[in-house]
N, C-alpha and C positions, 0 to 999 in steps of 0.2 A: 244228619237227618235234616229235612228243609221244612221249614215253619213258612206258613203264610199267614199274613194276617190283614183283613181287611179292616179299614177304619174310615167309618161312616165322613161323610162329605169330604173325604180327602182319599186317600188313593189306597194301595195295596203296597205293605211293609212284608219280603222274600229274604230269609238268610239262612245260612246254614248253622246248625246249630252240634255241639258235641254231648248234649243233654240226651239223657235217653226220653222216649216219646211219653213215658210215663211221668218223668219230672217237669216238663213243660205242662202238660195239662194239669198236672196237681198246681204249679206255679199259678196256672192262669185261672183253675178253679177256684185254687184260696183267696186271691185277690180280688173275684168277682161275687165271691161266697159272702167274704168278710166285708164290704162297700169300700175296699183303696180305692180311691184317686187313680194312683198310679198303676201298671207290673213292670219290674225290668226286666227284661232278657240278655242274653250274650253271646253273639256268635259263634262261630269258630275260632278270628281272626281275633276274638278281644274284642271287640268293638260292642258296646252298650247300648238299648234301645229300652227308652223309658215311654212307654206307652198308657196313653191314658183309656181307663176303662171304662169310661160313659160313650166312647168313641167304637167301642171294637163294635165290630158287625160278624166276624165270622172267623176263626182259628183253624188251619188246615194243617194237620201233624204228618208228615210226613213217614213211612216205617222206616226201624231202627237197620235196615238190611242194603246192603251195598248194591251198586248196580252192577250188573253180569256185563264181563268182556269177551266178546268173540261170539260164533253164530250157535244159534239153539237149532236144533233140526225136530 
């Protein structure tokens, strides 16, 4: 699924993630619920992104559904 996440005076943070749509926004609720500092997330690939929460502007959750190959008529 693909997260986007906006972060106010700096730019727009895009990755894919293997969390389902519900566990990222519980993540990103709790951390913004509770006042962290921080949320980290985690790709696909492994890779870590420690984002800070006074910064976010906007979370775009992508659905948990594959993209369709070949033509719809």
């Amino acid at each position: 699924m693909e997260i986007r996440i906006g972060i106010a005076n700096s730019r727009e943070l895009g990755f894919d993630s293997n969390e389902t749509a519900d566990a990222v926004k519980q993540t990103i609720t709790a951390a913004l619920d509770s006042g962290a500092t921080f949320v980290t997330l985690t790709d696909s690939k492994g890779a870590t992104y420690v984002i800070p929460t006074a910064g976010i502007a906007f979370v775009e959750v992508g659905t948990d559904q594959s993209r369709r190959v070949g033509f719809v008529a």
